[in-house]
BALO-439933 format. One record per residue (C-alpha): x, y, z. Coordinates in nm, 4 decimals. Last residue first. Layout:
// BALO-439933
+----------+----------+----------+
|        u |        v |        w |
+----------+----------+----------+
|        X |        Y |        Z |
...
+----------+----------+----------+
// end
This chain:
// BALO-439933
+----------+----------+----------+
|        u |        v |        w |
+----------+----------+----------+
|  10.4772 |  -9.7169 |   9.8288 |
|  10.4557 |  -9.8701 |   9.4587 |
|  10.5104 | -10.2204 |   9.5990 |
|  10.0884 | -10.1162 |   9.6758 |
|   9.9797 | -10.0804 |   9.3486 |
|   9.7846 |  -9.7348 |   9.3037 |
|   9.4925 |  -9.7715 |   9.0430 |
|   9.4301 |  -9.3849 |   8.9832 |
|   9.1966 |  -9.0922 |   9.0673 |
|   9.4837 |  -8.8811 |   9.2622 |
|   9.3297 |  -8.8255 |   9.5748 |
|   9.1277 |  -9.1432 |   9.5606 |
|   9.4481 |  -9.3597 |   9.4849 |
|   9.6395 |  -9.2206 |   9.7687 |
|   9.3973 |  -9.2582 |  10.0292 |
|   9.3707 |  -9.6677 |   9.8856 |
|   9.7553 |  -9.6848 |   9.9318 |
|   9.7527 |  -9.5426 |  10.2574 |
|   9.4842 |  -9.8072 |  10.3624 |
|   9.7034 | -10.0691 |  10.1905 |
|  10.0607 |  -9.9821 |  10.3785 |
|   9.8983 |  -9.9659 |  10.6894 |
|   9.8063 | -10.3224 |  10.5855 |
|  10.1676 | -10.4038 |  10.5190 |
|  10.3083 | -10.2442 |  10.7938 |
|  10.1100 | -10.4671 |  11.0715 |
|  10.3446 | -10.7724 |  10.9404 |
|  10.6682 | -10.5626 |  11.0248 |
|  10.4884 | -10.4876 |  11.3251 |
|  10.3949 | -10.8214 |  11.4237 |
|  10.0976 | -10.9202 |  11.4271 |
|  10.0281 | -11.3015 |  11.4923 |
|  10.1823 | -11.3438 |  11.8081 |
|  10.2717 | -11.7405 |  11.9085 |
|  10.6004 | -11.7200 |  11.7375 |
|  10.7028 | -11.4240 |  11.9840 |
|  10.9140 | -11.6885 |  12.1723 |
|  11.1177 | -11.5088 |  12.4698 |
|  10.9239 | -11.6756 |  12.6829 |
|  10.7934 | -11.3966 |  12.9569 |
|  10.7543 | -11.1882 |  12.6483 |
|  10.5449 | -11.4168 |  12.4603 |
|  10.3302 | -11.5274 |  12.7107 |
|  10.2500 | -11.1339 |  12.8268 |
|  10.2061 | -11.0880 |  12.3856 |
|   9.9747 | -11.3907 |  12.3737 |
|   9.8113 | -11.2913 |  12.7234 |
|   9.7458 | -10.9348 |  12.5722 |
|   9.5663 | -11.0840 |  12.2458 |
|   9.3186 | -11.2385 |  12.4005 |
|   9.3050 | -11.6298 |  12.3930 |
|   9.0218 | -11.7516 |  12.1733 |
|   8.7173 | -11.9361 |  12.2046 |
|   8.5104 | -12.0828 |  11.9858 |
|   8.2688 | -12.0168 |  11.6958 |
|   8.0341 | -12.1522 |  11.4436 |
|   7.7111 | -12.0520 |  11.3238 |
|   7.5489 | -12.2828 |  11.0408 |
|   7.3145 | -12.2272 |  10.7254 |
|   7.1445 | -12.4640 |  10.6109 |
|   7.1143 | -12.6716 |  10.3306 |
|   7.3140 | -12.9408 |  10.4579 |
|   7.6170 | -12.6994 |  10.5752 |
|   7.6420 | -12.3119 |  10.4676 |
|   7.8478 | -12.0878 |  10.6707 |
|   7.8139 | -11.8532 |  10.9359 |
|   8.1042 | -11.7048 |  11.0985 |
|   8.1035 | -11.6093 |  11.4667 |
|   8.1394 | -11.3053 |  11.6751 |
|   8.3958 | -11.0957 |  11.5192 |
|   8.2405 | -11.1129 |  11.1950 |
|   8.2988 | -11.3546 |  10.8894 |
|   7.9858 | -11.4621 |  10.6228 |
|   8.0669 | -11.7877 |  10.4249 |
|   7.9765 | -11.8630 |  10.0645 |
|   8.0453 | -12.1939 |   9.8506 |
|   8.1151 | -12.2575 |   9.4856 |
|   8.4357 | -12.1733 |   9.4853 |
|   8.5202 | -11.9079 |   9.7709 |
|   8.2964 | -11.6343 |   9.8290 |
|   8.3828 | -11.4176 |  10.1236 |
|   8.1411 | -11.2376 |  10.3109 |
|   8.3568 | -11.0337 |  10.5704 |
|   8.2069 | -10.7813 |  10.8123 |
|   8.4456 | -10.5715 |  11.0347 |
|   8.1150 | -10.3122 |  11.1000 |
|   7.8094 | -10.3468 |  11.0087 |
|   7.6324 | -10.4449 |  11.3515 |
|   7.8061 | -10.1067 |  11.5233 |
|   7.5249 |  -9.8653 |  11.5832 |
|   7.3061 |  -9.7642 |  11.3355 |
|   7.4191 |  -9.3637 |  11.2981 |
|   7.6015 |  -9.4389 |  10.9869 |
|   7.7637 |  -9.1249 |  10.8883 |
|   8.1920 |  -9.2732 |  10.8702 |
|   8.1208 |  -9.5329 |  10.6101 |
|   8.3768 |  -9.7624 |  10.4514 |
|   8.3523 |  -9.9803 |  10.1799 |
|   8.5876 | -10.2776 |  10.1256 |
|   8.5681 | -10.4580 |   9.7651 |
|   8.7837 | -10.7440 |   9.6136 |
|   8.9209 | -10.9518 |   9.3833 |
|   9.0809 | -11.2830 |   9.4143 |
|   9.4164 | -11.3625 |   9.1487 |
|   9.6531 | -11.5059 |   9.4277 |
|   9.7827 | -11.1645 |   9.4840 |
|   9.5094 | -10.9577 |   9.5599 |
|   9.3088 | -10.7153 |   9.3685 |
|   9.1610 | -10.4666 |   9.5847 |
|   8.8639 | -10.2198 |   9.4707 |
|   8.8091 |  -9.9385 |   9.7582 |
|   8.4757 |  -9.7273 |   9.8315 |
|   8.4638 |  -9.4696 |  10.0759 |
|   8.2246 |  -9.2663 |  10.2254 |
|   8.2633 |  -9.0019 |  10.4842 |
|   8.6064 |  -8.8598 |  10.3416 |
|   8.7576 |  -8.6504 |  10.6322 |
|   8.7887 |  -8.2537 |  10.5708 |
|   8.5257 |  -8.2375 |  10.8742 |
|   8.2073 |  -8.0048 |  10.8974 |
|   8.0557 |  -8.1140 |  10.5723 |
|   8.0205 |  -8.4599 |  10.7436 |
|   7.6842 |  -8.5251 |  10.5017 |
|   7.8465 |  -8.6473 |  10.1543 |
|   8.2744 |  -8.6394 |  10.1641 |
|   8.3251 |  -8.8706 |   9.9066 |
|   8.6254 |  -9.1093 |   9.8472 |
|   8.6991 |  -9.3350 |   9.5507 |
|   8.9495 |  -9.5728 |   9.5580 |
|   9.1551 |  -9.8148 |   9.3469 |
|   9.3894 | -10.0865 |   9.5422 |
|   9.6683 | -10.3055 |   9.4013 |
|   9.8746 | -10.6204 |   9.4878 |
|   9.7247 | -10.7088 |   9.8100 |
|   9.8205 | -10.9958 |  10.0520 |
|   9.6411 | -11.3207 |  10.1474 |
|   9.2627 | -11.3903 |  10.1432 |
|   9.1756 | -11.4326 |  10.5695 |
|   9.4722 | -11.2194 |  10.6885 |
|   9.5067 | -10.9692 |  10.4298 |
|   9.1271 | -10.9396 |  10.4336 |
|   9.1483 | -10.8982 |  10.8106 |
|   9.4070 | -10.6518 |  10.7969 |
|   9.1357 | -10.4452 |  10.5941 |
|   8.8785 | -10.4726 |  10.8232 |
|   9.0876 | -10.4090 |  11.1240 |
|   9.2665 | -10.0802 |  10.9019 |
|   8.8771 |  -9.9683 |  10.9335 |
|   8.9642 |  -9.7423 |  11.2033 |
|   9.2313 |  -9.5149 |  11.1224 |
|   9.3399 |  -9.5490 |  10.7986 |
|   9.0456 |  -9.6188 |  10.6428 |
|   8.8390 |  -9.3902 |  10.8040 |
|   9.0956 |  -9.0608 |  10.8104 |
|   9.4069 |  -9.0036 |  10.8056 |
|   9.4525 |  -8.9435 |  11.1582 |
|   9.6149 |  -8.6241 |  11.2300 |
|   9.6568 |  -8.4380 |  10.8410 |
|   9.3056 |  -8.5683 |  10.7920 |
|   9.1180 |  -8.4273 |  11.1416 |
|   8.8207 |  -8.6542 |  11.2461 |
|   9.0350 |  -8.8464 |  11.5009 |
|   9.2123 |  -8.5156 |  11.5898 |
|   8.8598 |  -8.4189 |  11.7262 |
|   8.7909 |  -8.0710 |  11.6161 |
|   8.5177 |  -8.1634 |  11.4262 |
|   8.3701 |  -8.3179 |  11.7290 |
|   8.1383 |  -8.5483 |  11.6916 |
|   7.9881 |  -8.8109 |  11.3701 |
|   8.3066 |  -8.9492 |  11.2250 |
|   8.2836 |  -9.2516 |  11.4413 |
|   7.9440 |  -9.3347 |  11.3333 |
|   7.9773 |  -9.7008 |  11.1778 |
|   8.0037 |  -9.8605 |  10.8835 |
|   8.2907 | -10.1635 |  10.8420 |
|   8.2487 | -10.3397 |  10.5034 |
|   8.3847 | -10.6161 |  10.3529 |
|   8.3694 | -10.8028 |  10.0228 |
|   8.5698 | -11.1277 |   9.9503 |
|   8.5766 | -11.2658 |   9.6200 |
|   8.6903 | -11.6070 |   9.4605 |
|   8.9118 | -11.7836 |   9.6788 |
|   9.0195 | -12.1108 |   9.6274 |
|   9.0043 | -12.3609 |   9.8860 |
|   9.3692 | -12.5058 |   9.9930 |
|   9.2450 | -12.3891 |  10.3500 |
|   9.0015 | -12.1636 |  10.3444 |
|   8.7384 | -12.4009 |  10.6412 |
|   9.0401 | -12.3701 |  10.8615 |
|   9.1266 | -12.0039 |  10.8523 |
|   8.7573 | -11.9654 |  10.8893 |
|   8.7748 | -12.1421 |  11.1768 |
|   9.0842 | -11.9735 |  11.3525 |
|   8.9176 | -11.6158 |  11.2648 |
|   8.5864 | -11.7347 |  11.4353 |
|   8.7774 | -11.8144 |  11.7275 |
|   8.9541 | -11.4950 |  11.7474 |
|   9.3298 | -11.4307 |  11.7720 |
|   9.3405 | -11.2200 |  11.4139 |
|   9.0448 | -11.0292 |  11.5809 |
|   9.3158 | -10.8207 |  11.8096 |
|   9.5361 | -10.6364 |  11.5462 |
|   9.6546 | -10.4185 |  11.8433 |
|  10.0420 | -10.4601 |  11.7104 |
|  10.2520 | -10.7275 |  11.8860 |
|  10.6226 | -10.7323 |  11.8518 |
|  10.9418 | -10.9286 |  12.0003 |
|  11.2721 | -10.6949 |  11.9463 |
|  11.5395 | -10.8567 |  11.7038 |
|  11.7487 | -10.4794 |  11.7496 |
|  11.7948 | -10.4588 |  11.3791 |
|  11.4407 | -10.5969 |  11.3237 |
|  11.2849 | -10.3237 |  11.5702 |
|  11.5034 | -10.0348 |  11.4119 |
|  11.4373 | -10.1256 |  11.0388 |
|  11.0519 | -10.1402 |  11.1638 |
|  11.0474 |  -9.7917 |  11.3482 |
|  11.1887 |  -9.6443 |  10.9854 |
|  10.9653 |  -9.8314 |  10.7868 |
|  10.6510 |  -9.6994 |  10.9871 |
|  10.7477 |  -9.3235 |  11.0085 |
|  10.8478 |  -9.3250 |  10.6045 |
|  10.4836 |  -9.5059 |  10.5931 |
|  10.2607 |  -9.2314 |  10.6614 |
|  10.0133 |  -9.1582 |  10.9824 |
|  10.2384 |  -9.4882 |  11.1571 |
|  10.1149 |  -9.7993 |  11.3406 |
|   9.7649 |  -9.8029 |  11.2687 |
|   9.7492 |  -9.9932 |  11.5084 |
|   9.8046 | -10.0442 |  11.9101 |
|  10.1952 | -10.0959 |  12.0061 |
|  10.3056 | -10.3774 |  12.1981 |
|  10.6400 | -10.3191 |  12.3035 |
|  10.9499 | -10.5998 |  12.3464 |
|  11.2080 | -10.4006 |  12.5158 |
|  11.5938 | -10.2790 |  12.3617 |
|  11.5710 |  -9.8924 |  12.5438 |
|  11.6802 |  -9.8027 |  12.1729 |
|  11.3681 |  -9.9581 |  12.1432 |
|  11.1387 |  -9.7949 |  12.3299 |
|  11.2734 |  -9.4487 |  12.2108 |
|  11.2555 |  -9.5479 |  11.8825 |
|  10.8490 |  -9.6571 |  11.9471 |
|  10.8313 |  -9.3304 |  12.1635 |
|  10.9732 |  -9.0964 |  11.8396 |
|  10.6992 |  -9.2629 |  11.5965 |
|  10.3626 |  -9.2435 |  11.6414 |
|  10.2059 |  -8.9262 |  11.7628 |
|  10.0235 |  -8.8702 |  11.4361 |
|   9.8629 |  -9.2328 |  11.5044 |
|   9.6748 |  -9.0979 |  11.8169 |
|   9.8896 |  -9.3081 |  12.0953 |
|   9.8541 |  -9.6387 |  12.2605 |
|  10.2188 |  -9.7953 |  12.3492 |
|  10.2556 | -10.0630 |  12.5625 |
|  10.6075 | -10.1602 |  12.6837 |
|  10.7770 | -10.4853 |  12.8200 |
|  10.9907 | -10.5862 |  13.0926 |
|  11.0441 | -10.3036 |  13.2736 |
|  11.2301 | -10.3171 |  13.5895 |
|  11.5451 | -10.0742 |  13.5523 |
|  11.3210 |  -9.7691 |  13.5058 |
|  11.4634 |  -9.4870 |  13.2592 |
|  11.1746 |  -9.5650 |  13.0104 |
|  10.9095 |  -9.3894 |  13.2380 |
|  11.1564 |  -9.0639 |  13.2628 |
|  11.1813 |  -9.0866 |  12.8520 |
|  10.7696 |  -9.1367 |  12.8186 |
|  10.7216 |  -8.7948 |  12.9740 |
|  10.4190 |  -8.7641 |  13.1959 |
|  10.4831 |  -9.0144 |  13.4297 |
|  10.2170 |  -9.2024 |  13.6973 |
|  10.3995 |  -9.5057 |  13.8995 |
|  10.1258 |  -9.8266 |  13.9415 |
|   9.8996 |  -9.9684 |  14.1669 |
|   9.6691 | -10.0349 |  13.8597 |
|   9.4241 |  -9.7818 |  13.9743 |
|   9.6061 |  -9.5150 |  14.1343 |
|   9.8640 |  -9.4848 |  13.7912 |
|   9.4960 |  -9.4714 |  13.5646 |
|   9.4132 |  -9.2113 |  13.7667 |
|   9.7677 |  -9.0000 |  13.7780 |
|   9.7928 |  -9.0588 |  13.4303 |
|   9.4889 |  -8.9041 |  13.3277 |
|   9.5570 |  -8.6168 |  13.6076 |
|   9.8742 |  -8.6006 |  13.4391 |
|   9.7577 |  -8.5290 |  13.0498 |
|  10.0304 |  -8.6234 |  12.8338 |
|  10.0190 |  -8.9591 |  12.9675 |
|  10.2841 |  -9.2317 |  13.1157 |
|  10.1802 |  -9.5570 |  13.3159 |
|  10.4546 |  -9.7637 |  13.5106 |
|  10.4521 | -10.1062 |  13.7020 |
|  10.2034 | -10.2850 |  13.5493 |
|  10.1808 | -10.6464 |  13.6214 |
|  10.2126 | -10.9476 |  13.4745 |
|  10.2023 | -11.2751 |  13.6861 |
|   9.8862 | -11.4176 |  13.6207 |
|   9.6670 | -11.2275 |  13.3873 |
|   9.3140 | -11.0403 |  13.4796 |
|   9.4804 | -10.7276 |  13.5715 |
|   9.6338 | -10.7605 |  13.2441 |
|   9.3328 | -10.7479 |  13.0334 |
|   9.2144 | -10.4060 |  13.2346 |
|   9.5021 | -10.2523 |  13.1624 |
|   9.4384 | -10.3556 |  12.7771 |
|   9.0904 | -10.1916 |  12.7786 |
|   9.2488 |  -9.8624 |  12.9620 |
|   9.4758 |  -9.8622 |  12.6732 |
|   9.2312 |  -9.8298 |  12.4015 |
|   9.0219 |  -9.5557 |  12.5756 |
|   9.3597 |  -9.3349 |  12.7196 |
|   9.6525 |  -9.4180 |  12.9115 |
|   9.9332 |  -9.3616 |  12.6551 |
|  10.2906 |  -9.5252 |  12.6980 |
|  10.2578 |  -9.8169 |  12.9259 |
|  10.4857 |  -9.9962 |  13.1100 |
|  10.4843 | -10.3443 |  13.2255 |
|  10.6842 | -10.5576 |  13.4551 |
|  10.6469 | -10.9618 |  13.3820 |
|  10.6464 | -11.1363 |  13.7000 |
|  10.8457 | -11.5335 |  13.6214 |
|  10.6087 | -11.8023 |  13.7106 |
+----------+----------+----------+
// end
């Protein structure tokens, strides 16, 4: 089995998780971690057996990689993708890909001049319960889908760059892009968005900490994402789908999806392959057909939660071509 050399760019929360992945994965290994912050680096280096850098450039100037991972605050995003692939490797780069999308577009002219394999961190596309509901949609129409993802993120720091506009632009472009990539993935793509935003208890932060978004997709289906960044209830409402589709209703979260069979209602699920053996498979192949983000793909929803940011601050539909 041919060794697959890794580097990462980033060493913090998100990419400890993936480090952890590939420790678990026949024949990839990581050869090279890079942070900001050395002693961060350092650790996370001592750990995985690996080299510790604090500029990306010196990591890219190995002759071994393979592969990249990049997990960076989305206001860093941007000069280490280019870098990455003027360096002509397949990276994995964890979403929202860009803070606007001049940064985005650029980084995905670059990757499909170069014809680089891609995985952004849209993980629950790889999910059993995603693969079933995919099923049970087929050639069904689709009336409605409502999600929601309320959590307590925004609660902390208001220093934070997570809770800082101008850094991370906020809920819906930061964290509940996974809800809205998975009403891309599950109803099909987004013509137009209209948003309201209130800032209600976070009077710290200039983040929204409410937010309420109308989508009209495509095939003709409507929909309705809110977004709460106060909710001190833990993590239960959070990348939840009920989607009504003819006469029938099914319920999506990462977990399972629950659908109604016989007068019942049913929990299905199965298992999945995580989304850092598809991109290690993919890489050691060279056949990224198995990856179902890539980043010209994970442009589109950034696209839709910039869209919906847009529409609040100027009180208007916004259609997404528009961008």
């Amino acid at each position: 089995m041919k060794e697959v050399k890794i580097g990462f760019i980033g060493a913090g929360g998100n990419a400890s998780g993936h480090m952890n992945q590939l420790a678990g994965i026949e024949g990839a290994r990581i050869v090279g971690i890079c942070d900001i912050d050395a002693a961060r680096a350092q650790n996370a280096a001592e750990r995985h057996n690996a080299d510790p850098y604090t500029a990306h450039q010196d990591l890219l100037e190995r002759d071994d990689l393979d592969a990249i991972y990049l997990s960076l605050p989305v206001f860093v995003h941007g000069q280490p993708e280019l870098d990455v692939v003027a360096r002509g490797l397949p990276f994995l780069v964890e979403k929202p890909v860009a803070i606007n999308i001049d940064i985005a577009r650029e980084i995905e002219a670059a990757v499909t001049k170069a014809g680089l394999i891609t995985c952004v961190g849209y993980q629950l596309r790889y999910l059993g319960s995603t693969r079933i509901t995919q099923d049970i949609l087929k050639d069904k129409t689709i009336n409605m889908v409502v999600g929601k993802y309320w959590c307590g993120t925004g609660i902390g720091n208001p220093d934070a760059w997570l809770r800082q506009m101008n850094k991370s632009g906020g809920q819906l472009v930061e964290q509940a892009t996974h809800t809205i990539d998975m009403m891309r993935n599950l109803v099909g793509e987004v013509e137009s968005v209209y948003a309201m935003q209130a800032n209600r208890v976070l009077k710290e932060i200039d983040c929204p900490d409410s937010n309420s978004v109308s989508l009209q997709f495509s095939s003709g289906a409507v929909g309705s994402l809110t977004a709460a960044w106060a909710y001190g209830g833990g993590w239960s409402n959070a990348n939840v789908l009920d989607i009504l589709y003819e006469r029938e209703l099914l319920n999506w979260n990462p977990s399972k999806v629950s659908v109604h069979e016989n007068g019942e209602w049913v929990d299905k699920t199965e298992p999945g392959p995580t989304i850092d053996q598809v991109f290690v498979e993919a890489v050691r192949s060279g056949d990224g057909s198995q990856i179902l983000s890539p980043y010209s793909d994970a442009v589109k929803t950034l696209a839709i939660s910039l869209a919906a940011n847009l529409s609040a601050e100027e009180n208007r539909p916004v259609e997404i071509a528009s961008l």
